[in-house]
BALUM-279224 format. One record per residue (C-alpha): chain; x, y, z. Coordinates in steps of 0.02 Angstrom, whole numbers. Each point is the difference from the previous one (the first is absolute). Layout:
unit=A&c1=X&c2=Y&c3=Z
...
This chain:
unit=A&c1=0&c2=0&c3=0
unit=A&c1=156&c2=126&c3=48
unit=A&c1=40&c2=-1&c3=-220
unit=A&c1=-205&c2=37&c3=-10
unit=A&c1=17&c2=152&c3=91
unit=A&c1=165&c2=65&c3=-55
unit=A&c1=-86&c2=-25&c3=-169
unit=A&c1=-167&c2=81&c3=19
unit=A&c1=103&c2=141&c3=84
unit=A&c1=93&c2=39&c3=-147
unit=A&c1=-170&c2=-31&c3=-114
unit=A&c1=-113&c2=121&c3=107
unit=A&c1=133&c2=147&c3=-36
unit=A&c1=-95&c2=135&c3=96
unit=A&c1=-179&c2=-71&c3=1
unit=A&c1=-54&c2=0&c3=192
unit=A&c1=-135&c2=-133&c3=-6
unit=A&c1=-1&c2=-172&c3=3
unit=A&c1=-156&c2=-126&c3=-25
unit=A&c1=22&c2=-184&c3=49
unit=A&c1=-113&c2=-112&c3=-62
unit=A&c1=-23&c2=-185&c3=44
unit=A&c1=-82&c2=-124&c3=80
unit=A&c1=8&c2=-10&c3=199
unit=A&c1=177&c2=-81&c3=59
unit=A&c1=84&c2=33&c3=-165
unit=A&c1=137&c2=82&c3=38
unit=A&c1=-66&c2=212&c3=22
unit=A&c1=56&c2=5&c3=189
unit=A&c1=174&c2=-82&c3=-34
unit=A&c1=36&c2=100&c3=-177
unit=A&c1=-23&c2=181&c3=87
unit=A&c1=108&c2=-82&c3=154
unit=A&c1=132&c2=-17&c3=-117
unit=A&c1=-41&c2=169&c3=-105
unit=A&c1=17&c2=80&c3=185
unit=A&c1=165&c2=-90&c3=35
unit=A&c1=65&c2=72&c3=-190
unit=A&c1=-51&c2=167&c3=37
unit=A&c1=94&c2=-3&c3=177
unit=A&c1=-151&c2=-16&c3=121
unit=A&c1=89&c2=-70&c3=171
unit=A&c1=-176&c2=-43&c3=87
unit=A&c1=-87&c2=-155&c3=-18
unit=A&c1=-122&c2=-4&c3=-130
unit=A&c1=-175&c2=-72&c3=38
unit=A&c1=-181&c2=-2&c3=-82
unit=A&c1=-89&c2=107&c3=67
unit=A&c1=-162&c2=-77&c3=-50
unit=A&c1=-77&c2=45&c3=174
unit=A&c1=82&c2=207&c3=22
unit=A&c1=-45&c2=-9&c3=-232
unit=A&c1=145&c2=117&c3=2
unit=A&c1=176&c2=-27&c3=56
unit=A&c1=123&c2=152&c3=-3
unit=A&c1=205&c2=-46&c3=1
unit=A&c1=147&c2=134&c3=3
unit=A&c1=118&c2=-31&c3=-146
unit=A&c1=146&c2=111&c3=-30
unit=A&c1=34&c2=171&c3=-21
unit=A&c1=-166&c2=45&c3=86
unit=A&c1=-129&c2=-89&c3=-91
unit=A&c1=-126&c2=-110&c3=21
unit=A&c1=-66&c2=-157&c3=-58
unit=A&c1=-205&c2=-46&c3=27
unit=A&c1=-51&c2=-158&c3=-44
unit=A&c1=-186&c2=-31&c3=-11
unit=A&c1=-108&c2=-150&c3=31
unit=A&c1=-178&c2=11&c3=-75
unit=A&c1=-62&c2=-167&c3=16
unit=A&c1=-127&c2=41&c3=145
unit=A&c1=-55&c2=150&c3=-84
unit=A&c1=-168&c2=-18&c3=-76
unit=A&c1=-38&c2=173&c3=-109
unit=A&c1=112&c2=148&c3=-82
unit=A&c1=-108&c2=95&c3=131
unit=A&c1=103&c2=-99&c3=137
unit=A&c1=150&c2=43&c3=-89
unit=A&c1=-2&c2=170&c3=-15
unit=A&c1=-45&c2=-12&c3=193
unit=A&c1=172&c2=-68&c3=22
unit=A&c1=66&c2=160&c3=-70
unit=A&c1=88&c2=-103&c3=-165
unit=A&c1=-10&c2=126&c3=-110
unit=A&c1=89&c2=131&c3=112
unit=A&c1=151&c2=-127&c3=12
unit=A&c1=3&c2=-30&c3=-174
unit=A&c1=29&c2=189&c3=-19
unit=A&c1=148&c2=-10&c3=143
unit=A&c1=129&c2=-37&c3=-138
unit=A&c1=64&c2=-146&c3=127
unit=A&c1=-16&c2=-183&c3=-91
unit=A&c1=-176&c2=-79&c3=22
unit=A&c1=-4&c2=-197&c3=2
unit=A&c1=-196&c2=-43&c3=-14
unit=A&c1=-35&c2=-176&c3=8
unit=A&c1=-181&c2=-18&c3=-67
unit=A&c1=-4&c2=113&c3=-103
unit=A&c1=-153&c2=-46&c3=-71
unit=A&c1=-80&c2=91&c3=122
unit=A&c1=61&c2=160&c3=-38
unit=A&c1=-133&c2=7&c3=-140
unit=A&c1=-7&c2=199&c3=-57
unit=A&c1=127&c2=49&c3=116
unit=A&c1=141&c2=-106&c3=-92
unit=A&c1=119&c2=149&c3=-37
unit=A&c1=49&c2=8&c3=-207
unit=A&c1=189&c2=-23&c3=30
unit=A&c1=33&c2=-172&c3=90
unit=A&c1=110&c2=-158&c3=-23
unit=A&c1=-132&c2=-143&c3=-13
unit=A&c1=87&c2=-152&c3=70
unit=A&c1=-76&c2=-195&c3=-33
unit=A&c1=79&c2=-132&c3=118
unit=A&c1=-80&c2=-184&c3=-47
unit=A&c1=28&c2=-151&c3=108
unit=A&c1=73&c2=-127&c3=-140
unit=A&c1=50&c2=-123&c3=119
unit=A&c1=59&c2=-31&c3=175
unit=A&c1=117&c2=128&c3=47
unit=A&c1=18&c2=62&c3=-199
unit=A&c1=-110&c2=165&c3=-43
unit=A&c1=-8&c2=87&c3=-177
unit=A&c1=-1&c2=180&c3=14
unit=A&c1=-55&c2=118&c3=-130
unit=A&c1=17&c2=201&c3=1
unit=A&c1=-52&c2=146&c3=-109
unit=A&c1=20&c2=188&c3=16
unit=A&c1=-173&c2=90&c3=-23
């Protein structure tokens, strides 16, 4: 996963949000671990499927959210979660279930696709918006 994220780091140039799809348990929580550990986060990286938004310190000042949606029901309970005013932060958003999102999926995003192909072997698929 460590060459995934040095690679999607290089791919997402400047582009400060990230969508995860994929199924539950394939591999969201432990790709932005390692996208964290890339981009020099020191604290322990967890989902925050309970808290739906996680905020980490990376260097240099910024920060890192990373944004569980699954429990969500509506864009209505979305916005409630203040999404959109992160988005606009200029930190790096990691949304897993993005799906959710619906209308308030921001134009400029990396979409990322991570497929369970086997046990312990995932395909993973990105494209810039």
């Amino acid at each position: 996963m460590e060459h995934v994220a040095r690679e999607l780091t290089e791919v997402a140039g400047m582009t400060k949000i990230w969508l995860l799809f994929g199924e539950m348990g394939s591999g969201k929580t432990t790709l932005i671990r390692a996208i964290g550990k890339n981009l020099g986060v020191k604290e322990g990286i967890h989902s925050p499927t309970f808290s739906i938004i996680n905020e980490y310190d990376a260097p240099g000042g910024k920060k890192i959210y990373h944004f569980d949606l699954y429990r969500l029901n509506s864009e209505k309970e979305v916005f409630e979660t203040g999404a959109t005013e992160y988005f606009d932060s200029g930190d790096l958003c990691l949304v897993e279930w993005p799906e959710k999102l619906g209308s308030l999926t921001p134009p400029d995003h990396l979409k990322i696709r991570i497929t369970a192909t086997g046990p312990g072997t995932r395909k993973i698929e990105y494209q810039r918006a």
